[in-house]
ROLUMPA-445063 format. One line per 10 residues: number of its first residue (from 0); their letters; for each residue x, y, z of N, C-alpha, C, CB. Coordinates in pm, whole numbers, plus 50000, padded with zeros to 5 digits. Last residue first. Glycine has a CB too. Layout:
# residues N
NUM	a	X,Y,Z,X,Y,Z,X,Y,Z,X,Y,Z | ...
***
This chain:
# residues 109
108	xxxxxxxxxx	08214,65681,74501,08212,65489,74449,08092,65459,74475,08315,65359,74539 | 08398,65976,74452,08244,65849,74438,08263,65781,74414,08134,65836,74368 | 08700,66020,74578,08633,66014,74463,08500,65939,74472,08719,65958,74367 | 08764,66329,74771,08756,66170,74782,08658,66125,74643,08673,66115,74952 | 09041,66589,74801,08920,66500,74780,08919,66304,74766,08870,66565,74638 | 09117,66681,75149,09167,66581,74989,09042,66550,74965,09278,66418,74994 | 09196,66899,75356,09129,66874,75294,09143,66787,75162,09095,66963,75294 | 09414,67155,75446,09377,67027,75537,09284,66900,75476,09294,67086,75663 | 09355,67368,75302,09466,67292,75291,09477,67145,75373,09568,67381,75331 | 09116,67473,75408,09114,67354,75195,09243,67282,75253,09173,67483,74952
98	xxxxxxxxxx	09058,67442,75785,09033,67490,75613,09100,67389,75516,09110,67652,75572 | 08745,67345,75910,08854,67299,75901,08891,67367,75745,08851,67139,75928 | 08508,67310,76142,08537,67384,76044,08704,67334,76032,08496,67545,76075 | 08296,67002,76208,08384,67118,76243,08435,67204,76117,08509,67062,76321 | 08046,66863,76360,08086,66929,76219,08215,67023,76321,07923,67046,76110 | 07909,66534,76391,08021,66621,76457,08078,66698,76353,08136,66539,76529 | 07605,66306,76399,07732,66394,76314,07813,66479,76423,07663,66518,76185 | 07421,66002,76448,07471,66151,76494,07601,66187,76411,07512,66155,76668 | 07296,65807,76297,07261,65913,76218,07328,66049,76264,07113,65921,76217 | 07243,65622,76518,07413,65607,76372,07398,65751,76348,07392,65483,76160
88	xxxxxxxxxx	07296,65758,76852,07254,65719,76724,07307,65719,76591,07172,65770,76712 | 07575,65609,77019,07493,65682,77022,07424,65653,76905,07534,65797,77044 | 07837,65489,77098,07688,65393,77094,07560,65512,77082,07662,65283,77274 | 08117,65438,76945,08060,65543,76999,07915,65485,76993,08092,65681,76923 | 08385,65280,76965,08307,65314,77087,08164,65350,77104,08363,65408,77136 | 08527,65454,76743,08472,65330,76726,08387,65262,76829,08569,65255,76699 | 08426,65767,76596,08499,65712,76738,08421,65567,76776,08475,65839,76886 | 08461,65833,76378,08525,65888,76434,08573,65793,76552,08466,65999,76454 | 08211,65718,76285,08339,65712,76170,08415,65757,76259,08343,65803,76021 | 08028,65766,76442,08056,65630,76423,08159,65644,76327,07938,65541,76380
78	xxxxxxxxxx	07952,66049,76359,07988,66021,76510,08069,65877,76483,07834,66005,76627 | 08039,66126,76044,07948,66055,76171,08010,66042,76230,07877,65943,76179 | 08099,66484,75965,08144,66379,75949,08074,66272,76092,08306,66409,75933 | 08102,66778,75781,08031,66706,75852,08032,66536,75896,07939,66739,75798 | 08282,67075,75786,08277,66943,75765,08199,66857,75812,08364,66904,75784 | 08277,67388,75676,08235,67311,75779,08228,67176,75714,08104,67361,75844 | 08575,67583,75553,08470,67496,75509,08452,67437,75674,08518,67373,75369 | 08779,67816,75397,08724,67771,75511,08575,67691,75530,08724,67881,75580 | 09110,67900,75225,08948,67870,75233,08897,67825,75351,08902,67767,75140 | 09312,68151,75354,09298,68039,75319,09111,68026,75307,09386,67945,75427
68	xxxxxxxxxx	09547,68402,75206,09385,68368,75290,09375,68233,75256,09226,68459,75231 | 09921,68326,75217,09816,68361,75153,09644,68327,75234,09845,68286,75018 | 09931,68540,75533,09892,68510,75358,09981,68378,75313,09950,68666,75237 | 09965,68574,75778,09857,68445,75778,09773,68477,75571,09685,68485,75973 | 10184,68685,75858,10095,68784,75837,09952,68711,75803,10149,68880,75723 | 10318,68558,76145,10352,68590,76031,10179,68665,76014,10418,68450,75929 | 10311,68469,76455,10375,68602,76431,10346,68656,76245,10563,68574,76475 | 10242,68241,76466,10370,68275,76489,10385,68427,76448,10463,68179,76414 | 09938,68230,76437,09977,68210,76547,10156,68171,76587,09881,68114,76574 | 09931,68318,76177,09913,68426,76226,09951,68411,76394,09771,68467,76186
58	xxxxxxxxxx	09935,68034,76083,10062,68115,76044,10062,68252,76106,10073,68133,75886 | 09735,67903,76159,09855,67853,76164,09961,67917,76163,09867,67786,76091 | 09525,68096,76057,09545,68062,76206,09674,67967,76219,09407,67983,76269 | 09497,68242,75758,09568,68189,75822,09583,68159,75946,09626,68222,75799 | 09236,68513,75697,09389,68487,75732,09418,68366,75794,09445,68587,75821 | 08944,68315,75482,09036,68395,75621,09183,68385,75597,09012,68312,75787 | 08705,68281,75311,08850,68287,75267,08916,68383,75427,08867,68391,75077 | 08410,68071,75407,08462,68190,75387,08653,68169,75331,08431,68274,75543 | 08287,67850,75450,08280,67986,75555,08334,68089,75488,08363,67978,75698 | 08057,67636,75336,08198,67743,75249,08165,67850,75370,08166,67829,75026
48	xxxxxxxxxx	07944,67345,75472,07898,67473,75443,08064,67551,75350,07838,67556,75622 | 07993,67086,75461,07866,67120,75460,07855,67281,75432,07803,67073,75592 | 08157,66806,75272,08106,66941,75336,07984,67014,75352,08157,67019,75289 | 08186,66548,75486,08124,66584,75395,08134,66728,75381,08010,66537,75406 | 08401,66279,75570,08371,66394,75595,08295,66426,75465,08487,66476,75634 | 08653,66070,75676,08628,66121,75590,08523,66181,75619,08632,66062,75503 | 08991,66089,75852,08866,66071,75857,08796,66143,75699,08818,66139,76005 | 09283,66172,75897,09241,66060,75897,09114,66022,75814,09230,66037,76015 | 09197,66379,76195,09300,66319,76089,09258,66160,76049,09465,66321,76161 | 09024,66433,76400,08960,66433,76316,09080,66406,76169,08871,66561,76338
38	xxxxxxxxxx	09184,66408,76626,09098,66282,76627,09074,66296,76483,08958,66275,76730 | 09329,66651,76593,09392,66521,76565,09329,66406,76553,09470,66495,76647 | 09171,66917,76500,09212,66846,76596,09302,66723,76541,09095,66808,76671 | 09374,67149,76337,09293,67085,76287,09269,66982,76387,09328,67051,76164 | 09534,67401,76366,09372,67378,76391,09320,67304,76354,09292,67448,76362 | 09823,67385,76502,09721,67330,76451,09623,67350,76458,09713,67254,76463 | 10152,67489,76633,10033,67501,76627,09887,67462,76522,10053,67597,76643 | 10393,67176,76648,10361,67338,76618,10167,67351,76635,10430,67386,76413 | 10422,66943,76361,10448,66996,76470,10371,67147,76509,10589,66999,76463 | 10192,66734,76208,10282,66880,76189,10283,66886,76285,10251,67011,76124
28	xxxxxxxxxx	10098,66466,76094,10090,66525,76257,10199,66641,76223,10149,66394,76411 | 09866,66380,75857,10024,66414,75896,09982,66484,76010,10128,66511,75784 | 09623,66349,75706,09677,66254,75847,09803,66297,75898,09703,66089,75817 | 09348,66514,75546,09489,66486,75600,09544,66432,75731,09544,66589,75594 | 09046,66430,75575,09104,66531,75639,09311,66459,75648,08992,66553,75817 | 08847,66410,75267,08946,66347,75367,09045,66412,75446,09015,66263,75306 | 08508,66423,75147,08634,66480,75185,08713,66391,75206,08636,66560,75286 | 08257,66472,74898,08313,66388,74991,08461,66453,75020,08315,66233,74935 | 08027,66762,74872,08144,66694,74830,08223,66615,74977,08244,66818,74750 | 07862,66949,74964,07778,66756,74947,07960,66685,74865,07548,66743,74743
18	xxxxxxxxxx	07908,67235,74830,07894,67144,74933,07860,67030,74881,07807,67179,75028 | 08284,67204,74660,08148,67266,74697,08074,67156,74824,08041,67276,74536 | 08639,67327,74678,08510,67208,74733,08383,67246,74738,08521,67156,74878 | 08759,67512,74589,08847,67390,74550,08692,67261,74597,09042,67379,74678 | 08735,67857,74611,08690,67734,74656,08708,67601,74527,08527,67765,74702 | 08695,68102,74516,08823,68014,74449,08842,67910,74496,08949,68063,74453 | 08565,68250,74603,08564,68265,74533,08644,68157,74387,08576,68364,74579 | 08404,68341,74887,08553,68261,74859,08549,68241,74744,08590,68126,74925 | 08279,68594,75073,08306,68539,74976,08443,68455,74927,08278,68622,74917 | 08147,68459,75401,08215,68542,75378,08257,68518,75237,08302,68552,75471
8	xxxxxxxxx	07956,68207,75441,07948,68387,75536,08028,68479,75450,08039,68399,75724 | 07793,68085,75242,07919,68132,75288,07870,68251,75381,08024,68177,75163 | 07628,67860,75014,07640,67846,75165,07795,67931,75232,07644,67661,75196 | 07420,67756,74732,07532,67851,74826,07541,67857,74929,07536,67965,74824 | 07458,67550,74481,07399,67564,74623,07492,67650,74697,07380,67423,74700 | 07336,67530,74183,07414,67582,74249,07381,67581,74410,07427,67699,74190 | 07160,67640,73981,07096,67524,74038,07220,67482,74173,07071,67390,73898 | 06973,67972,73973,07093,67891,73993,07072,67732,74068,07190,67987,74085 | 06760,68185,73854,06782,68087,73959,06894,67993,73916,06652,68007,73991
***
């Protein structure tokens, strides 16, 4: 038994983030096609799951071959960190998947 926590659909092997690690979703606005929404720039985030190592959606949506695979993680981040408005319960979350390159760590305080 492993004290280790696993969580992938698909093997990544070379993952940069495990889960319960604090995040920060990069703020630069790149032109061009994105998967990363824009609300969610900025923001900090937990991970929650390792999806996997995929081709590239940035780079497969010009034509290229979407190497090198990128990592792929679900993020879990509060409703109330996102959207200053938001009157729902504190405890609500909004996970999205978002891959490594989009991703900074954040150090414990």
């Amino acid at each position: 038994m492993t004290d280790k926590i696993i969580s992938s659909y698909t093997l990544a092997p070379n993952n940069r983030f495990n889960i319960g690690d604090r995040v920060l979703v990069h703020s630069n606005s790149s032109p061009g096609h994105r998967r990363t929404p824009g609300y969610i720039r900025g923001r900090m985030g937990i991970i929650e799951r390792i999806c996997g190592e995929f081709l590239n959606p940035e780079e497969l949506a010009y034509g290229f071959d979407g190497l090198p695979k990128r990592i792929l993680y679900r993020v879990s981040f509060k409703q109330t960190d996102i959207w200053s408005d938001y009157s729902g319960a504190v405890n609500d979350t909004l996970e999205i998947e978002i891959y490594e390159h989009w991703l900074l760590p954040v150090e414990n305080s």
